[in-house]
KOLMAR-235272 format. One record per residue (C-alpha): residue number from 1; residue in three letters; y, x, z. Coordinates in steps of 0.25 Angstrom, whole numbers. Example, Ala and Ser with C-alpha at 12.3 -4.5 7.8 and 13.67 -1.06 7.14 Angstrom:
<sites>
<num:1, residuo:ALA, y:-18, x:49, z:31>
<num:2, residuo:SER, y:-4, x:55, z:29>
</sites>
This chain:
<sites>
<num:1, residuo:UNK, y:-43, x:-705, z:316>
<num:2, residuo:UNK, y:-35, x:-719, z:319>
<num:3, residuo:UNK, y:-22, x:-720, z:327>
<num:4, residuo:UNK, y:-31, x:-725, z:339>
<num:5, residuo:UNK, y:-39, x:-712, z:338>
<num:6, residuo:UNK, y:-28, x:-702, z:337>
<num:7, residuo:UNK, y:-21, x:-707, z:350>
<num:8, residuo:UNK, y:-32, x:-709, z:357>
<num:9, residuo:UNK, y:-34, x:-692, z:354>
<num:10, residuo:UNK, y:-21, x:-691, z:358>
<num:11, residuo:UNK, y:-22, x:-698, z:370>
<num:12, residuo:UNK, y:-31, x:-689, z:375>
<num:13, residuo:UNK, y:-23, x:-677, z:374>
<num:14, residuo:UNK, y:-11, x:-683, z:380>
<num:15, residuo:UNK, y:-18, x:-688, z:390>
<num:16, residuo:UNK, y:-24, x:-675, z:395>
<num:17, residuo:UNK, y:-11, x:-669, z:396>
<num:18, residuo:UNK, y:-5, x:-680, z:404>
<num:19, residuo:UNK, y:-18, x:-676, z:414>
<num:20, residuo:UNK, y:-12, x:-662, z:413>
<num:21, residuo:UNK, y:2, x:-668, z:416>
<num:22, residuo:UNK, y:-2, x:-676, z:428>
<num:23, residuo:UNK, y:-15, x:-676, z:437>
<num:24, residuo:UNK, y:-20, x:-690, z:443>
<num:25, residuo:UNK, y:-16, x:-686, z:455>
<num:26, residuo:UNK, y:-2, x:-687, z:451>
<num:27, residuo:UNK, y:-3, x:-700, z:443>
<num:28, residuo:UNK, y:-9, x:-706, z:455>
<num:29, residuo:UNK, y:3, x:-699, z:463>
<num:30, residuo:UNK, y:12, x:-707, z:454>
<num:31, residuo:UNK, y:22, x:-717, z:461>
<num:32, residuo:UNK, y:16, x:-728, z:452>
<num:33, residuo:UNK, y:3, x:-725, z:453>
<num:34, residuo:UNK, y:1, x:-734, z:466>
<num:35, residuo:UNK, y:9, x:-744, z:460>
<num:36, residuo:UNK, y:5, x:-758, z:462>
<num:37, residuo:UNK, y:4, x:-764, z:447>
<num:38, residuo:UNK, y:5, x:-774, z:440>
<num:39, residuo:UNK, y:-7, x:-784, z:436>
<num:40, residuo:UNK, y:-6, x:-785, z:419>
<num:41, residuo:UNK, y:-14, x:-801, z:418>
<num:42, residuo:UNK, y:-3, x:-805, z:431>
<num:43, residuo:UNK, y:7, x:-802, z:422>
<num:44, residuo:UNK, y:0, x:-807, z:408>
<num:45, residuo:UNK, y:-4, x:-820, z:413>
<num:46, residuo:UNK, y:9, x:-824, z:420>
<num:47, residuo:UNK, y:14, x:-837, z:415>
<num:48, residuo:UNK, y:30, x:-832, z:417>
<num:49, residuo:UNK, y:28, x:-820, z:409>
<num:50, residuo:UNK, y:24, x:-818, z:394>
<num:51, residuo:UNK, y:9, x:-811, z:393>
<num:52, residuo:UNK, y:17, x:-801, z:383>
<num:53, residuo:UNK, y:15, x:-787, z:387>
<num:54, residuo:UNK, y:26, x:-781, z:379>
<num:55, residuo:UNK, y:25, x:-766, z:375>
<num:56, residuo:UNK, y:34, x:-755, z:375>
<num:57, residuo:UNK, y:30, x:-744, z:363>
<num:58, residuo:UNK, y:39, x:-737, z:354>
<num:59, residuo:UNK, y:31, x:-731, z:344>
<num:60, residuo:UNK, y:16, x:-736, z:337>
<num:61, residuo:UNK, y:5, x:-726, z:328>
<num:62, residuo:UNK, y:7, x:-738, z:320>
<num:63, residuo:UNK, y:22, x:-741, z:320>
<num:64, residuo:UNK, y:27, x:-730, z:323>
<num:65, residuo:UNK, y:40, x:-730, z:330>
<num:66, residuo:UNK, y:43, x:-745, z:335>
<num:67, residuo:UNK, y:55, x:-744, z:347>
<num:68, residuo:UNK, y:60, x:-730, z:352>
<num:69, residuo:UNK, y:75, x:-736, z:354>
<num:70, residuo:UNK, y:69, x:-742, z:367>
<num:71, residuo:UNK, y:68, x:-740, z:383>
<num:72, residuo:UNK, y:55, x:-743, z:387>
<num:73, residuo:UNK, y:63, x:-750, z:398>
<num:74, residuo:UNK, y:72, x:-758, z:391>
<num:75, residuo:UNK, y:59, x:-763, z:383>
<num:76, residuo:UNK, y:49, x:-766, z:395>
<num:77, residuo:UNK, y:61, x:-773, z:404>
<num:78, residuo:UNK, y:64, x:-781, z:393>
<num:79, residuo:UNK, y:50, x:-787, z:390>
<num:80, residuo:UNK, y:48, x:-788, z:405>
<num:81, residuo:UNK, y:61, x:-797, z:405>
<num:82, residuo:UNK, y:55, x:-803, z:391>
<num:83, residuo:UNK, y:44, x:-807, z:399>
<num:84, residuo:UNK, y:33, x:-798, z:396>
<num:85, residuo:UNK, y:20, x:-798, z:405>
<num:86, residuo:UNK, y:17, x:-783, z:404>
<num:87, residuo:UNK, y:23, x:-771, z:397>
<num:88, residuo:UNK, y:16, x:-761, z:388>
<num:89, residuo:UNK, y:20, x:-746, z:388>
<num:90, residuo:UNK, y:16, x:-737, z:378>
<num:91, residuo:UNK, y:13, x:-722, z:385>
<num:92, residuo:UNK, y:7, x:-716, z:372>
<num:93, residuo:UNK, y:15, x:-705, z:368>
<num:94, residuo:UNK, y:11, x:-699, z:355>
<num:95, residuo:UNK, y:8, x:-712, z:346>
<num:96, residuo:UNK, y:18, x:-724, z:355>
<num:97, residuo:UNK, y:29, x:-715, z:359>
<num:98, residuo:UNK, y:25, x:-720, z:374>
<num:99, residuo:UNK, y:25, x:-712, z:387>
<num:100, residuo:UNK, y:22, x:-713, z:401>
<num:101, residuo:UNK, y:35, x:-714, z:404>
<num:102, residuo:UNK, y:39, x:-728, z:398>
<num:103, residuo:UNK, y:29, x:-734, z:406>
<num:104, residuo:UNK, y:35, x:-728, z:418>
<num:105, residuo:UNK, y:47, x:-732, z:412>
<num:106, residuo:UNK, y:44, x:-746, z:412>
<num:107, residuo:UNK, y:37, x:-747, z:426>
<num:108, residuo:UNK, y:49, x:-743, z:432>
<num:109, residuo:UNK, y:57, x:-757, z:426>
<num:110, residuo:UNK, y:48, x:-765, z:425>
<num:111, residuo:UNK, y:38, x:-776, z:435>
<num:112, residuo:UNK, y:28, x:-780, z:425>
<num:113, residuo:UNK, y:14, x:-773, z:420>
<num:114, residuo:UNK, y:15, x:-761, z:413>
<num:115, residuo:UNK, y:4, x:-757, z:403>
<num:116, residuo:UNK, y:2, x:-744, z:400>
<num:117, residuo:UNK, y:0, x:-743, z:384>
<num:118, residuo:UNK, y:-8, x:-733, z:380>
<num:119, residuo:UNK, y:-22, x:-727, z:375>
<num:120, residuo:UNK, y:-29, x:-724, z:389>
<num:121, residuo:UNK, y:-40, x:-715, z:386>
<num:122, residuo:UNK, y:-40, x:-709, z:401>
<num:123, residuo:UNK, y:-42, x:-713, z:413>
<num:124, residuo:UNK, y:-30, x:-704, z:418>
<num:125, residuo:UNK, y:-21, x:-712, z:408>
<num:126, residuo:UNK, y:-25, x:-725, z:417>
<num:127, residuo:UNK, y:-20, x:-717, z:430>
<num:128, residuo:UNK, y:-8, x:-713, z:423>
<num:129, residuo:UNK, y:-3, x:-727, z:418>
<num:130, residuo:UNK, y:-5, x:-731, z:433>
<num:131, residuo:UNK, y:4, x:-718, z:438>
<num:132, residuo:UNK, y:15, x:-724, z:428>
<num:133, residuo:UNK, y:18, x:-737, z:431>
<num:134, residuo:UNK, y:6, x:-745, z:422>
<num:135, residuo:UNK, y:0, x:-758, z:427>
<num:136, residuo:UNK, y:-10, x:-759, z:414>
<num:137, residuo:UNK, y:-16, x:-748, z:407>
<num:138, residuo:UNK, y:-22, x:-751, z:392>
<num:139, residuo:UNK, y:-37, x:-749, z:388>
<num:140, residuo:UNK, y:-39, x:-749, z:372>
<num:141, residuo:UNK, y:-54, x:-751, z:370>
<num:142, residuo:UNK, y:-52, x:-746, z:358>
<num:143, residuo:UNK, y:-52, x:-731, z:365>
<num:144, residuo:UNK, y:-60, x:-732, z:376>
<num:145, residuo:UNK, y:-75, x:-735, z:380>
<num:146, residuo:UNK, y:-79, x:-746, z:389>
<num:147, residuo:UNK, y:-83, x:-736, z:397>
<num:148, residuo:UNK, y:-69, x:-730, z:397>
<num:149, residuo:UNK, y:-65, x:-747, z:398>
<num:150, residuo:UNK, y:-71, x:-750, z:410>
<num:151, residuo:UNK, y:-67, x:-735, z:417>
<num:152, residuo:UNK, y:-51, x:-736, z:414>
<num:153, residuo:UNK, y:-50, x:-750, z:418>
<num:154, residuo:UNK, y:-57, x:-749, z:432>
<num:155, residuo:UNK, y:-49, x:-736, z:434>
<num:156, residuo:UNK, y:-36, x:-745, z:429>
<num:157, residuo:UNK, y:-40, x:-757, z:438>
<num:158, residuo:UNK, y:-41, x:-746, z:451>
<num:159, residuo:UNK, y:-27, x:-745, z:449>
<num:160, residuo:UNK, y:-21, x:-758, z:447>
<num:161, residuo:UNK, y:-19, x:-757, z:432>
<num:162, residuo:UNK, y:-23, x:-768, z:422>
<num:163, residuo:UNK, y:-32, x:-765, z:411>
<num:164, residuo:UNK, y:-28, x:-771, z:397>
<num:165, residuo:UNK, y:-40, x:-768, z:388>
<num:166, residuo:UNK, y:-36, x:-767, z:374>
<num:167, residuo:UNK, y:-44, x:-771, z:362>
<num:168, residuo:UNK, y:-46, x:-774, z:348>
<num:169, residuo:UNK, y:-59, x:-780, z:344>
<num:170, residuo:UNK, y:-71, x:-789, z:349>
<num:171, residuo:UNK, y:-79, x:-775, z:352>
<num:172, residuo:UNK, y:-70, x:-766, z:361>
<num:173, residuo:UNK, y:-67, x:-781, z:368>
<num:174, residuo:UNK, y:-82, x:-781, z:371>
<num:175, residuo:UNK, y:-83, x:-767, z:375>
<num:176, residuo:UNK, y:-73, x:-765, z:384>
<num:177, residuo:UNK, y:-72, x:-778, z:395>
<num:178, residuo:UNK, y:-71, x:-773, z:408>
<num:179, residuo:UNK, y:-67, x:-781, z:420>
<num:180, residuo:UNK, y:-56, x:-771, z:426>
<num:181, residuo:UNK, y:-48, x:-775, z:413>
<num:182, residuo:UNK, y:-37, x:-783, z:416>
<num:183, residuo:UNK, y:-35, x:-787, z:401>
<num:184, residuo:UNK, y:-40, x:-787, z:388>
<num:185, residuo:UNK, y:-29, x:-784, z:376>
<num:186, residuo:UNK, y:-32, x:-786, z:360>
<num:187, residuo:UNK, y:-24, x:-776, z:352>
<num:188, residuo:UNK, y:-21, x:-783, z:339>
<num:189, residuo:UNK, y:-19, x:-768, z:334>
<num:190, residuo:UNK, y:-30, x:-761, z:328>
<num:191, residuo:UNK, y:-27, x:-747, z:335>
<num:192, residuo:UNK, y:-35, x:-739, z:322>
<num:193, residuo:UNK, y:-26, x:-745, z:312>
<num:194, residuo:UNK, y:-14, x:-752, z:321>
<num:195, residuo:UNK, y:-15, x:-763, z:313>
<num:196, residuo:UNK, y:-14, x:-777, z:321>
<num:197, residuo:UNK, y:-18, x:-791, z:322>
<num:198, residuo:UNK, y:-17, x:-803, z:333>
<num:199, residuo:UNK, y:-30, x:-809, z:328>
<num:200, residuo:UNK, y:-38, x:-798, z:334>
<num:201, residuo:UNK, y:-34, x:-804, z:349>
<num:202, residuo:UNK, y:-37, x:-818, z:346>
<num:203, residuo:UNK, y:-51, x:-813, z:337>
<num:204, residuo:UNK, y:-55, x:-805, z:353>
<num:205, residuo:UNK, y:-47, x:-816, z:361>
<num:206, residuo:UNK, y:-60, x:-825, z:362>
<num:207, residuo:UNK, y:-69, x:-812, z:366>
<num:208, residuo:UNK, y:-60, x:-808, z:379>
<num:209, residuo:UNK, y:-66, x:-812, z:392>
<num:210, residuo:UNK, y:-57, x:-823, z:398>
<num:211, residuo:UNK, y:-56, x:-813, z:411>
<num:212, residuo:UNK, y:-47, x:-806, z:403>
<num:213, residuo:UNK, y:-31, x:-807, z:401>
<num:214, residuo:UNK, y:-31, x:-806, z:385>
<num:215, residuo:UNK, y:-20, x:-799, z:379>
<num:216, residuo:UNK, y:-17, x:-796, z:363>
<num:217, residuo:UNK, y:-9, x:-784, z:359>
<num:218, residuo:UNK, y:-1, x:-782, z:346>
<num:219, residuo:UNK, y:2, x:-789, z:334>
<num:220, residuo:UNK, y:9, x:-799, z:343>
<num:221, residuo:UNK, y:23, x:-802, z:335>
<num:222, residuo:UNK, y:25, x:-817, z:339>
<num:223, residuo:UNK, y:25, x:-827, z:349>
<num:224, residuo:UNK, y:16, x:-836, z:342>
<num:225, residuo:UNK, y:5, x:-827, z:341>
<num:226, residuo:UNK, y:7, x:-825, z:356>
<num:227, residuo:UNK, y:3, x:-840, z:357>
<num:228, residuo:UNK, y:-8, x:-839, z:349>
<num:229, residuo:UNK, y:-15, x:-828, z:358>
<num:230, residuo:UNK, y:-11, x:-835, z:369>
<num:231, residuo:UNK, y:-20, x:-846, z:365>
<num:232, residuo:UNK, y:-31, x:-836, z:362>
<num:233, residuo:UNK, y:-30, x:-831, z:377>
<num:234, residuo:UNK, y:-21, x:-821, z:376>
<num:235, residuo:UNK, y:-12, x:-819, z:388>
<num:236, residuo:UNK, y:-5, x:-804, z:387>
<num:237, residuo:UNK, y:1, x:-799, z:372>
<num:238, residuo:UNK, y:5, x:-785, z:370>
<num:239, residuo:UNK, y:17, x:-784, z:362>
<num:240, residuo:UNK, y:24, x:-772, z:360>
<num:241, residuo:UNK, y:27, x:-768, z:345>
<num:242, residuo:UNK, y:33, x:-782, z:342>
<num:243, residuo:UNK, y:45, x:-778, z:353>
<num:244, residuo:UNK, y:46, x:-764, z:352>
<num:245, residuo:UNK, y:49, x:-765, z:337>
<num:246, residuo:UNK, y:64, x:-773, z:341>
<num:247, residuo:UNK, y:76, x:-765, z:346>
<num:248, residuo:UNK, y:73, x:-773, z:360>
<num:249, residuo:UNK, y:60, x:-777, z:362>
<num:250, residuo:UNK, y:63, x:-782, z:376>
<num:251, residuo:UNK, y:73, x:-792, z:370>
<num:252, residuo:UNK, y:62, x:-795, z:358>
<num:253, residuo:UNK, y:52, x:-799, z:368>
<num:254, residuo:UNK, y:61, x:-809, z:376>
<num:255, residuo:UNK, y:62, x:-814, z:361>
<num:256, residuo:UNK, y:49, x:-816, z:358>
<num:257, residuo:UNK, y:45, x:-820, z:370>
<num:258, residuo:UNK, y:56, x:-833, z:369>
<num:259, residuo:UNK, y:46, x:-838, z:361>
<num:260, residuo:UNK, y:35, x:-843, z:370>
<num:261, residuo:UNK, y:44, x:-841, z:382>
<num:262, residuo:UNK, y:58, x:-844, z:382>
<num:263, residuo:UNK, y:60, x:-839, z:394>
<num:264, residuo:UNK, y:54, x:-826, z:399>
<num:265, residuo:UNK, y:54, x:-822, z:413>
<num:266, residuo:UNK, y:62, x:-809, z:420>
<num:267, residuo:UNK, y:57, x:-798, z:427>
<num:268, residuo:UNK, y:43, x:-797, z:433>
<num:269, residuo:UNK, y:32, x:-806, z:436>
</sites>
């Protein structure tokens, strides 16, 4: 059994006790629920912002533990003020030290999209990341039938969340285009091993219908290689690990992000 595997087993035990915690009614009872959100491509192909959507995690299977010495609002304010498009919130617990809570957390100070990082095996979970604060849930092909593909993402749709469809080859690509997906993201992680490499998003750029938003995640560590995917097509870059690992990642984003614009804009959109 591969990392992926093992927290996928352990998803589906969490997740049956969160059902056990909170019924759909209540989640749908939540003050957020009926929240007008945030549209993740508005946000991505905005010329004044910086198509990075920067990450908040603290802990990796692969890493271990990256940041714990951080608030997840200090972080996410200071990549919002960096400039960043959207924001990635890890709510695993058991294998990313995540929780729910952060992503609340981070609603509560921030005006941009919100992703809600995790490995979304139910259609509850979808409900739930709409009851937190969430504007774009995450779908790894890698775990899911089209069939599950194409039901998550109308029920997503339904309730004004963005669908970022994650992939890491040519045939999970193939298999899983379906029109409510707001965007397709090429991990540069292989999630059996965790090993990572940017060329896998320009080998798939090619192969992603133009109707799409592209987006590459991981393994991205500097600007240059930014440019190049841009180049490619490639409009939104997940980055998390690369500023999680410094003692202020906000303020390591404004750095990097001097390199292809000098001067980042404040606050929201």
């Amino acid at each position: 059994m591969n990392i992926l595997d093992k927290i996928v087993a352990r998803k589906k035990t969490e997740v049956e006790a969160a059902k056990a915690l909170r019924s759909i009614q209540q989640l749908e009872a939540s003050p957020l629920f009926g929240r007008e959100t945030y549209a993740l491509n508005d946000f991505l192909l905005n010329p004044t912002r910086t198509g990075i959507i920067a990450e908040f995690k603290r802990k990796s299977p692969s890493k271990g533990v990256i940041n714990d010495k951080v608030s997840v609002e200090e972080v996410t304010t200071g990549y919002n003020a960096a400039g960043a498009s959207a924001l990635s919130v890890l709510t695993d617990h058991d294998f990313f030290m995540g929780h729910e809570d952060d992503l609340q957390a981070a609603r509560k100070v921030n005006n941009i999209p919100l992703l809600r990082k995790d490995f979304m095996i139910d259609e509850y979970q979808i409900l739930e990341a709409k009851s937190i604060g969430a504007d774009i849930i995450l779908l790894i092909a890698a775990i899911l039938t089209p069939a599950q593909i194409k039901q998550y993402a109308a029920l997503a749709k339904s309730l004004g969340l963005s669908v970022l469809l994650e992939v890491h080859n040519l045939e999970e690509l193939q298999r899983s285009i379906d029109p409510n997906l707001s965007a397709i993201g090429v991990n540069n992680r292989n999630l059996a091993d965790f090993t990572v490499s940017v060329e896998t998003s320009f080998k798939l750029a090619e192969h992603i219908p133009a109707e799409f938003t592209k987006v590459s995640e991981s393994a991205i560590s500097n600007t240059q290689v930014i440019k190049d995917l841009k180049q490619a097509g490639y409009n939104g870059f997940l980055i998390g690990e690369n500023f999680m690992k410094e003692e202020n990642p906000g303020k390591a984003m404004a750095e990097f992000v001097k390199q292809f614009a000098p001067q980042p804009p404040k606050g929201g959109a």
